[in-house]
MIROBA-998208 format. One line per 4 residues: number of its first residue (from 1); for each residue x, y, z of C-alpha. Coordinates in pm, whole numbers, plus 50000, padded with zeros to 5 digits. Layout:
NUM> X Y Z ~ ...
This chain:
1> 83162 62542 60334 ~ 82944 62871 60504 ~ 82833 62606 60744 ~ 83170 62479 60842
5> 83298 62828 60919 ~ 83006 62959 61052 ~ 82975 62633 61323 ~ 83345 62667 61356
9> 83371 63046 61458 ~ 83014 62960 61695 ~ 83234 62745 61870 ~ 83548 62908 61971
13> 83587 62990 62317 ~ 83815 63208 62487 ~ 83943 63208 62836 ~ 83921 63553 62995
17> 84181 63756 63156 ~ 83922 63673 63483 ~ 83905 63312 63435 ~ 83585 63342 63289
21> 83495 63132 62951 ~ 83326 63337 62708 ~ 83256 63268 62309 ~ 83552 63438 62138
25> 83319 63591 61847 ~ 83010 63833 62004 ~ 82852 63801 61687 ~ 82797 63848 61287
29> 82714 64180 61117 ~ 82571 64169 60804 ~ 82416 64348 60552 ~ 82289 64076 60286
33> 82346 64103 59914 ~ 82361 63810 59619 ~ 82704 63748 59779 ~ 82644 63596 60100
37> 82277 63561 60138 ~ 82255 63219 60005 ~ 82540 63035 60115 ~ 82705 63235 60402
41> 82308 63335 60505 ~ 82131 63047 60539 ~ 82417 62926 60733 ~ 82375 63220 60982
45> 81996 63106 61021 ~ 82076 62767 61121 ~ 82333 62861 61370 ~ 82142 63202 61479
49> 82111 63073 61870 ~ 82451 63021 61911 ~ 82603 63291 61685 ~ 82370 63597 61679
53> 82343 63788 61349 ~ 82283 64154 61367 ~ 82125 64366 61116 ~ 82308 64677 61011
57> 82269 65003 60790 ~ 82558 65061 60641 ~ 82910 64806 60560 ~ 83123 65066 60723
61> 82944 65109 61007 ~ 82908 64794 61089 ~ 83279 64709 61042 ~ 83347 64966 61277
65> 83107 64867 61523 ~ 83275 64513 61513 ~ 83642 64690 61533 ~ 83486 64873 61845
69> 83400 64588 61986 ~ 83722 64422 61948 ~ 83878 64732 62162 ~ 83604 64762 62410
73> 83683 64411 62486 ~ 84094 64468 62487 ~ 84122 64246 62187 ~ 84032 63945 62401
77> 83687 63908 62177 ~ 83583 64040 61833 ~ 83299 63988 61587 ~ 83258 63923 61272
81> 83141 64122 60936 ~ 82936 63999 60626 ~ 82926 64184 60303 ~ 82807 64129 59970
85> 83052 64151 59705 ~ 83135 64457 59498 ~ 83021 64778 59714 ~ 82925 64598 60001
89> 83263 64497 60017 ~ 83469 64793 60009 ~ 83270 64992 60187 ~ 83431 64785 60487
93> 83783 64881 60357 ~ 83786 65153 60537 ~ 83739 64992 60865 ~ 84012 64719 60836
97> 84254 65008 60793 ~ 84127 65085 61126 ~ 84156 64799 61280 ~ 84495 64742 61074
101> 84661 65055 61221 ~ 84479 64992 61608 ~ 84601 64630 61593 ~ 84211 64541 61676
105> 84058 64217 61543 ~ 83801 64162 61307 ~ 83659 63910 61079 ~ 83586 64008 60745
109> 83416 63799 60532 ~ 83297 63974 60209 ~ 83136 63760 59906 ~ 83314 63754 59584
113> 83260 63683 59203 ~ 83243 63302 59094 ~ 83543 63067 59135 ~ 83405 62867 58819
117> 83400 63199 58636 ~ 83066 63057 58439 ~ 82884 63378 58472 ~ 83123 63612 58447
121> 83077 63884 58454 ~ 82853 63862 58714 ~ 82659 64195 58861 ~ 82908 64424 59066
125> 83187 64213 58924 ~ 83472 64417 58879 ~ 83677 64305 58583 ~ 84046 64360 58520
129> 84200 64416 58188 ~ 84560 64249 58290 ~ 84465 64029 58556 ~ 84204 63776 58579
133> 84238 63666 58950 ~ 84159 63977 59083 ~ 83831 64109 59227 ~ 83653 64370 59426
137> 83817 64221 59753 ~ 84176 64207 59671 ~ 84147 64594 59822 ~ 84180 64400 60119
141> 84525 64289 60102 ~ 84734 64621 60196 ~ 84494 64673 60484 ~ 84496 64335 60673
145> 84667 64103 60876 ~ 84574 63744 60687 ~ 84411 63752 60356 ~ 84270 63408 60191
149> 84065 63375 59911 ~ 83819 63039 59952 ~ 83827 62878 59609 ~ 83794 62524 59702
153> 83513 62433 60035 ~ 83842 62200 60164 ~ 84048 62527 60192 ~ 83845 62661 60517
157> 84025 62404 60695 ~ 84357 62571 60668 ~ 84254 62931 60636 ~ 84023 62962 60901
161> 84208 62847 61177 ~ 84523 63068 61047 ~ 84319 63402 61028 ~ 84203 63318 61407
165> 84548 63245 61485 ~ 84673 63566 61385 ~ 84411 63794 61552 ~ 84519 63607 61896
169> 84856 63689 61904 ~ 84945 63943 62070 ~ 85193 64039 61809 ~ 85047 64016 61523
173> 84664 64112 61605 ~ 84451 64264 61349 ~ 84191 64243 61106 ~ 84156 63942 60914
177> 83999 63884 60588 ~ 83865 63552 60440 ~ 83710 63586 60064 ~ 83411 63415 60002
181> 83326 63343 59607 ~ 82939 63272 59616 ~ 82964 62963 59458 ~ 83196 62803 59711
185> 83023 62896 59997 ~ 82769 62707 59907 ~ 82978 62371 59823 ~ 82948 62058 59996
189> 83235 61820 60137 ~ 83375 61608 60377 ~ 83366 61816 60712 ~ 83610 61669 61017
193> 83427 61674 61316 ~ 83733 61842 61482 ~ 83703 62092 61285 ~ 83349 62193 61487
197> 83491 62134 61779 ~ 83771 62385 61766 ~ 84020 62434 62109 ~ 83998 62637 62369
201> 84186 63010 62306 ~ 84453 63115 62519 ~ 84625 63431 62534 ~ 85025 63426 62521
205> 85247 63624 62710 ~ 85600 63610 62607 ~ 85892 63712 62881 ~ 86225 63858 62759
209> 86514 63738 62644 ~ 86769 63734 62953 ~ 87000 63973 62713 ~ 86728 64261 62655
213> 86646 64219 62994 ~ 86935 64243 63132 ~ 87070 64559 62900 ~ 86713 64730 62952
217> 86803 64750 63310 ~ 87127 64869 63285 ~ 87020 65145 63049 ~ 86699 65245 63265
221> 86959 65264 63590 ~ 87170 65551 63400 ~ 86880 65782 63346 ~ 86781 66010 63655
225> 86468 66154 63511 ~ 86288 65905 63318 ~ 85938 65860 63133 ~ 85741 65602 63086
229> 85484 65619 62797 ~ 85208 65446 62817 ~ 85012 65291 62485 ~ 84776 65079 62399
233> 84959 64759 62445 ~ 84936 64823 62846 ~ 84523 64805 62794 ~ 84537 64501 62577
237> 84773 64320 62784 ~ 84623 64372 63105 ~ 84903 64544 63235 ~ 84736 64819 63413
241> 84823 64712 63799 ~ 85156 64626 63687 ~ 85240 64977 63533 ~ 85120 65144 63862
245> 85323 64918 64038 ~ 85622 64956 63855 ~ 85599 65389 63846 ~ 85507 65381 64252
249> 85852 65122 64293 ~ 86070 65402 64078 ~ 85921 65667 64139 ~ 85877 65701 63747
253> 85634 65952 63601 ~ 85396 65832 63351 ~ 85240 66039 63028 ~ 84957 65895 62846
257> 84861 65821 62414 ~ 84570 65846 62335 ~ 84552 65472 62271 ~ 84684 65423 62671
261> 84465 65710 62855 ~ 84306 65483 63139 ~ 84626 65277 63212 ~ 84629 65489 63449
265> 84376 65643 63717 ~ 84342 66030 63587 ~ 84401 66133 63946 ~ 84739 65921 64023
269> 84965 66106 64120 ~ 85239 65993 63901 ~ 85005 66026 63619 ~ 85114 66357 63390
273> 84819 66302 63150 ~ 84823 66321 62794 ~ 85128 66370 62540 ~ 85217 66550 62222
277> 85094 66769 62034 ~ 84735 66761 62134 ~ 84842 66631 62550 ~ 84863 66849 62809
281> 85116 67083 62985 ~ 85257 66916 63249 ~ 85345 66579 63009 ~ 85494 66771 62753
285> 85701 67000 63016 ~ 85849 66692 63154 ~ 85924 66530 62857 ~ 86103 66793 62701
289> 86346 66735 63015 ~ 86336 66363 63040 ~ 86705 66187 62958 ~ 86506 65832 62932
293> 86149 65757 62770 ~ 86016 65406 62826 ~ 85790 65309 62586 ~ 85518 65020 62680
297> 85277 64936 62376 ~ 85316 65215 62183 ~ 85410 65259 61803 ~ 85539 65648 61892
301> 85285 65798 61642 ~ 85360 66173 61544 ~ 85096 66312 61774 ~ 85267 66162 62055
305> 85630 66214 61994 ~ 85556 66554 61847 ~ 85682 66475 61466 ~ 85977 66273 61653
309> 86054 66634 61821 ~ 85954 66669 62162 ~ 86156 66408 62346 ~ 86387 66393 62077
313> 86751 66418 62320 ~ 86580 66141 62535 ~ 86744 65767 62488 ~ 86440 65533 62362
317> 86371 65146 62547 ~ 86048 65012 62397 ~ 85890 64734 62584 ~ 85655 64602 62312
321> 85561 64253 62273 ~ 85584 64337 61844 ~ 85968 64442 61787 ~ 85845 64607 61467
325> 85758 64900 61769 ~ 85951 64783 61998 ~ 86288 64883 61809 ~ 86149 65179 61648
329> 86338 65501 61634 ~ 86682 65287 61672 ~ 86562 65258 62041 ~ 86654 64988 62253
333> 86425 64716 62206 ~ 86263 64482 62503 ~ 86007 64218 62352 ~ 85783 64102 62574
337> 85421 64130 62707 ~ 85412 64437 62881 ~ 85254 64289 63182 ~ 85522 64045 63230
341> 85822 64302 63088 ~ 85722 64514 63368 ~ 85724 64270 63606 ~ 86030 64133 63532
345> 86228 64452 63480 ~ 86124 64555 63856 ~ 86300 64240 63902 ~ 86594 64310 63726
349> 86612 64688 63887 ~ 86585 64646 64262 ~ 86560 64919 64475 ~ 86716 65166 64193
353> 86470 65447 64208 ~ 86433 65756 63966 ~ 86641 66082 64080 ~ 86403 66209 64398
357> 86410 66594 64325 ~ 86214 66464 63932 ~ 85970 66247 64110 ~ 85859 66524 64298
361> 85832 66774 64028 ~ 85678 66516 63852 ~ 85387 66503 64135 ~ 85364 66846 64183
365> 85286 66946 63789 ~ 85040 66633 63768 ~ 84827 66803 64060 ~ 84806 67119 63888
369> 84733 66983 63611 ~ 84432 66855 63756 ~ 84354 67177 63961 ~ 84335 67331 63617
373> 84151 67051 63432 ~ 83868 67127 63687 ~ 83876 67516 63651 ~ 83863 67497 63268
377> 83584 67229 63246 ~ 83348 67382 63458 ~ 83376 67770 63352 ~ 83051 67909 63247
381> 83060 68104 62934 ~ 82886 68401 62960 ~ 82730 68579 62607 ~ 82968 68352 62404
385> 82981 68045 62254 ~ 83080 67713 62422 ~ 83425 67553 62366 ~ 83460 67197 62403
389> 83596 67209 62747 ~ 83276 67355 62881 ~ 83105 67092 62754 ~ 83316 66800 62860
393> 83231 66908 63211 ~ 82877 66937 63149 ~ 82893 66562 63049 ~ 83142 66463 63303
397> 82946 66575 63556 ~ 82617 66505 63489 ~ 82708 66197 63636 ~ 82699 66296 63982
401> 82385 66435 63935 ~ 82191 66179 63843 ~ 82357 66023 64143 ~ 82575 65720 63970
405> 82970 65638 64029 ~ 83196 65961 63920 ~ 83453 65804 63667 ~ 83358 65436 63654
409> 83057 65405 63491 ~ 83129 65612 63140 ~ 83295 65484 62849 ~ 83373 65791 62619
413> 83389 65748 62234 ~ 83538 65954 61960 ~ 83782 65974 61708 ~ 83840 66332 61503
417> 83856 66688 61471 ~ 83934 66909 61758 ~ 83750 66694 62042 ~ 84003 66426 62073
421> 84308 66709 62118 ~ 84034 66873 62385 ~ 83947 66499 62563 ~ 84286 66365 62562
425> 84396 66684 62781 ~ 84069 66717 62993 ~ 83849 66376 62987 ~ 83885 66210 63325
429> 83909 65804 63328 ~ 83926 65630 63633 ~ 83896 65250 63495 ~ 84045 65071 63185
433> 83863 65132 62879 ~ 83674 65392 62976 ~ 83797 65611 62727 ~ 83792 65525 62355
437> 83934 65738 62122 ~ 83999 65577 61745 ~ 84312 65808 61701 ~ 84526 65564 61530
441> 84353 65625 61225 ~ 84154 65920 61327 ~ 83821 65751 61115 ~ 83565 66043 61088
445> 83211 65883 61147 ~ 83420 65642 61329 ~ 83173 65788 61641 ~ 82835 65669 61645
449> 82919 65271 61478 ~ 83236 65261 61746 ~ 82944 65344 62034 ~ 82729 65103 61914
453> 83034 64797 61929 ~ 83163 64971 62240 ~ 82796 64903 62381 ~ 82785 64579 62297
457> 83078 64452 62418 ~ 83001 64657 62803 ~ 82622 64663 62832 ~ 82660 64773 63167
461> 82831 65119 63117 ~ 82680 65410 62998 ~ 82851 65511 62652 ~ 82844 65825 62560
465> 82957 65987 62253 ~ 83076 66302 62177 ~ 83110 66403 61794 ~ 83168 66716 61559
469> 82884 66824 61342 ~ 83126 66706 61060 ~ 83196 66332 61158 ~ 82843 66298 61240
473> 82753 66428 60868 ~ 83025 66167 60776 ~ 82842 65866 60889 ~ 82523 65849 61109
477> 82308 65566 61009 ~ 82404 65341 61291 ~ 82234 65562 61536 ~ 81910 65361 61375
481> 82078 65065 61437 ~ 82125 65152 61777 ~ 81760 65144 61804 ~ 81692 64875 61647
485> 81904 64625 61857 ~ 81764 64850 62138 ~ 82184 64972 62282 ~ 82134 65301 62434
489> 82361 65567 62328 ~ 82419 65912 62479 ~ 82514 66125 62120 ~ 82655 66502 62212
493> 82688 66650 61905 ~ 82902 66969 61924 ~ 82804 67183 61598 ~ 83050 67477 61503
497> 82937 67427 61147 ~ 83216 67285 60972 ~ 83618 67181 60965 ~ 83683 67388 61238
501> 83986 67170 61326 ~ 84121 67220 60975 ~ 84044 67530 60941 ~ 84299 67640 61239
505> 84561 67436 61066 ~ 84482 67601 60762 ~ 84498 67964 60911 ~ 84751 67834 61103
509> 85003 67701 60784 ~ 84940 68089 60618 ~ 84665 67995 60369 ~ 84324 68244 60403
513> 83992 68044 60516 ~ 83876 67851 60217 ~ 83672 67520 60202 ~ 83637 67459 60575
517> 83332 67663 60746 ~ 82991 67583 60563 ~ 82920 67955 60579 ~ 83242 68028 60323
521> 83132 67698 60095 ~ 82817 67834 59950 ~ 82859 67914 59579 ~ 82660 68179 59392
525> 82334 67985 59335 ~ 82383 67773 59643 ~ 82179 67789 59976 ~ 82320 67836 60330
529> 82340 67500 60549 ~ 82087 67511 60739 ~ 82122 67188 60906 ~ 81868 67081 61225
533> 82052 66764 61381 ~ 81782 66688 61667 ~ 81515 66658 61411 ~ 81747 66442 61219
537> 81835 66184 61484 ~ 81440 66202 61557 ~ 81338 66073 61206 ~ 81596 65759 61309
541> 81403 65721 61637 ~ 81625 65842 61886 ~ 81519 66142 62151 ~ 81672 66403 62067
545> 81694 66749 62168 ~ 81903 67125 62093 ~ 82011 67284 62391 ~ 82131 67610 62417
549> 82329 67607 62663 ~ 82606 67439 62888 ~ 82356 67444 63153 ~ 82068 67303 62952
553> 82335 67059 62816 ~ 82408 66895 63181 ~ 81988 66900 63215 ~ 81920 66669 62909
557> 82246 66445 62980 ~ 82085 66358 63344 ~ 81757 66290 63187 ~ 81953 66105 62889
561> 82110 65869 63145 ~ 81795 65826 63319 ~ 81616 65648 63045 ~ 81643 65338 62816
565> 81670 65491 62457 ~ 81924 65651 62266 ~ 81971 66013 62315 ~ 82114 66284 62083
569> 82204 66586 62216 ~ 82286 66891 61976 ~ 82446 67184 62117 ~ 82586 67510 61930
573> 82931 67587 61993 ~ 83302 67794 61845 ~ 83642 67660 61708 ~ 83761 67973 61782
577> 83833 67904 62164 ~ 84058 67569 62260 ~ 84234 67492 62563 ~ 84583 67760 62520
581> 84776 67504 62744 ~ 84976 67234 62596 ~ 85042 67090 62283 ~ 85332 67123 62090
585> 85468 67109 61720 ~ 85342 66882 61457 ~ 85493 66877 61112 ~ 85270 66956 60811
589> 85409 67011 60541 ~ 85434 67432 60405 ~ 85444 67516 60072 ~ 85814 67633 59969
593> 85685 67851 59688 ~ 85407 68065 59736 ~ 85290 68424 59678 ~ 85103 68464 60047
597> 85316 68633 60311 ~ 85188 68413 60545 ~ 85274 68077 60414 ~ 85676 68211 60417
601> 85658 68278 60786 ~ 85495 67955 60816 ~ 85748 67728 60620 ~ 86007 67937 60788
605> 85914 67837 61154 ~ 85837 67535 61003 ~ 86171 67485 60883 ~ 86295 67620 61220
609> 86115 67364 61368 ~ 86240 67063 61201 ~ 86603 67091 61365 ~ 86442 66960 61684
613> 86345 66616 61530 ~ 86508 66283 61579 ~ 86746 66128 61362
């Protein structure tokens, strides 16, 4: 049975969105345990030349790295993950609620205790009191797309080809998780050759009906200051020349989520950057005044609708080829592949334009926005601190110096804490992917095992991470792995010595300091963190260095790029300084009952707040 799947899933091809044909897996991570190392192992060794197996350090990490890979690529290639049973396997749980709330593909195939039951229980086995079906891996079920557990070798026939099946549509893409008892992995039977001869993937792209189309159109021609907002779905369907097209035609300004920053150039002029409550001032200005937001491939998370508050008077169209988004917020739904929704509503429009004076404001704000995206990345702080800011310059810029192509050639990872509020507002992408930021799920230690997929999958780009002392402590031991497989990484790690994020939002909700900042954690007994991250990626074999300053920052990063081995750069900086401009509200919720002053002024703006929200 491991042989059938693995020859099956080493054959599958996939036809690129540039005509090229390319295998549709880029690989197997595994970590090997009593669960797969027999069956699903020796399978991997006798396929190894045409389905490469990597070697990984931990089951998260590698999960992420595959999920990573699955986005670098814009879901039109993934890999697959191996896990023992037990630990192994839930220690990938956590990254196929990643990929579950991206809508990323990934194969997870995580051993499991013995169909025949004869040695139960066996080691790791986890054994219910009420249920005897169940097992370590049913923790997949909330969390995926497709779950199958193989209990008979004939049942890979069926389930295989259905898990692929669903992490090719465009509608329903996500992880996938096949169950793999030991016992039947390693069972014989009667194989059809079609089976290891699987056909050639295509990508759909469904139009819309003629109805939605039709009442999209009228609806967009009432609105003389609209919105577009671009998500995700724009990267995955390719839709990137089409959006530009479609903003230049109607003079429609376009804000950015996190999941669509690079749809656009950052320099267009119709491009207002980043929205919500971490995006920047000129997107959330004009969407507080827009009387039409269109939607493309986004599920309208909080961050970017501000808790359902900051375009809240606006009327709603959602072009999403999944109606479960496309209809959300009793918006008017358009289902359809953005790329070809876009094309065919220019269709449908015709020379109707967007109200001239809004275009123009529009343009205006989006170039000061930039003018002050430049001033505020390359300030040099004197006898303080660096912010984040200062050091996203530093990075961005070390580019020119060591003489490559400004914009193109960096992908950017991260994923939580205060550095994807300060990139989403101030990280310039000029190309489509360029900037990957897990923010669906926000998956601390997400950083370093997303690189190392994102690497993978564009060999040719420098990738460059940039990570909080406190997701780095979260999950690290891919930066080995890195070096083993010999993918560079550039690893800026920013080190204000805790939850400095959280601890604004604490502060900020009327609760005192508590829990956040390693300096307040130590307990009478306890020793002060004293915690030396260069020598740390060292003893993993990377180059690594601590700078102390912004200056000495943008040094290393143009040696860093200049060589062939993963870097680590560790530089000291505050959570006391972010970027003042932007943002906007986000609901938490504020204690009603409390005996802090504070936290009633908080729940009462908080309460003040909530009037704004959409209903």
């Amino acid at each position: 049975m491991a042989q059938a799947l693995v020859k099956h899933v080493a054959a599958l091809r996939v036809e690129m969105a540039d005509g090229s044909i390319q295998p549709y897996c880029g690989g197997v991570f595994t970590i090997f345990g009593h669960g797969n190392v027999a069956g699903l192992g020796e399978a991997l060794w006798a396929e190894r030349a045409a389905l490469p197996t990597y070697r990984a350090h931990n089951e998260q990490g590698m999960a992420l790295a595959a999920v990573a890979y699955g986005k670098a690529h814009l879901r039109q290639r993934m890999m697959a993950v191996s896990s023992s049973i037990g630990p192994g396997a839930t220690n990938m749980v956590t990254a196929a609620a990643v990929a579950h709330v991206n809508r990323l593909p990934v194969l997870l195939l995580p051993g499991d205790v013995f169909a025949t039951r004869t040695p139960d229980p066996v080691l790791q086995q986890i054994e219910s009191f009420q249920q005897g079906d169940v097992s370590a891996s049913d923790t997949f079920r909330p969390v995926t797309r497709y779950f199958d557990r193989i209990t008979r070798a004939e049942q890979i026939l069926t389930a295989l080809p259905r898990a692929i099946q669903v992490m090719t549509d465009p509608a329903s893409c996500g992880p996938v998780c096949l169950s793999l008892p030991q016992d039947v992995q390693a069972h014989a039977f009667d194989c059809p050759t079609s089976f290891l001869q699987p056909e050639r993937i295509h990508f759909r792209r469904p139009p819309a009906d003629l109805r939605e189309l039709v009442a999209a159109a009228a609806l967009l021609k009432t609105a003389q200051k609209p919105m577009i907002v671009a998500g995700g779905g724009v990267l995955y369907s390719q839709a990137c020349d089409a959006l530009r097209a479609f903003a230049e035609a109607h003079g429609i300004p376009v804000v950015e989520s996190h999941g669509g920053k690079s749809s656009l150039p950052w320099d267009h002029p119709l491009n207002l950057g980043g929205i919500g409550v971490d995006g920047g001032p000129a997107a959330n200005a004009m969407a507080a005044q827009a009387d039409l937001v269109l939607a493309v491939g986004t599920r309208l998370q909080d961050f970017t609708t501000g808790s359902h508050a900051l375009f809240a008077k606006a009327k709603l169209l959602g072009l999403n080829v999944q109606h479960f988004d496309a209809a959300k917020w009793s918006g008017q739904a358009l289902v359809a592949d953005a790329r070809v929704g876009l094309g065919q509503l220019t269709a449908a429009l015709g020379d109707w334009k967007a109200d001239a004076a809004w275009t123009a404001t529009a343009k205006t704000q989006a170039a000061g926005w930039v003018q002050r995206v430049t001033e505020l990345t390359t300030a040099v702080p004197k006898d303080v601190l660096p912010y984040d800011a200062e050091v996203i310059g530093a990075v961005r810029d070390s580019l020119n110096e060591a003489g490559g192509d400004s914009g193109q050639h960096d992908v950017l990872v991260c994923a939580a804490g205060t550095l994807p509020a300060e990139l989403h507002k101030l990280w310039r992408a000029s190309a489509p992917g360029n900037y990957h930021v897990e923010y669906g799920y926000s998956c601390m230690g997400y950083e370093i095992a997303g690189a190392l997929g994102a690497k993978m999958a564009r060999p040719q780009q420098e990738v460059i991470v940039m990570v909080g002392d406190g997701s780095y402590m979260m999950m690290n031991s891919e930066l080995a792995t890195s070096v083993l497989l010999g993918q560079k990484l550039i690893v800026v790690v920013l080190d204000n010595r805790g939850y400095g994020c959280i601890e604004r939002l604490q502060l900020k909700s009327g609760s005192p300091s508590f829990n956040n900042m390693l300096d307040d954690c130590v307990p009478e007994g306890g020793n002060k963190s004293t915690i030396d991250f260069a020598m740390h990626a060292r003893s993993m074999g990377a180059e690594a260095v601590h700078v102390k300053n912004v200056a000495e920052l943008k040094t290393a990063m143009v040696k860093a790029r200049a060589s062939e081995h993963t870097h680590v750069l560790v530089i000291d900086t505050t959570h006391h300084r972010t970027t003042e401009e932007g943002g906007c509200w986000w609901e938490v919720g504020i204690p009603e009952v409390s005996e802090r002053t504070e936290v009633h002024e908080a729940h009462a703006r908080y309460l003040h707040a909530k009037k704004e929200q959409r209903v």
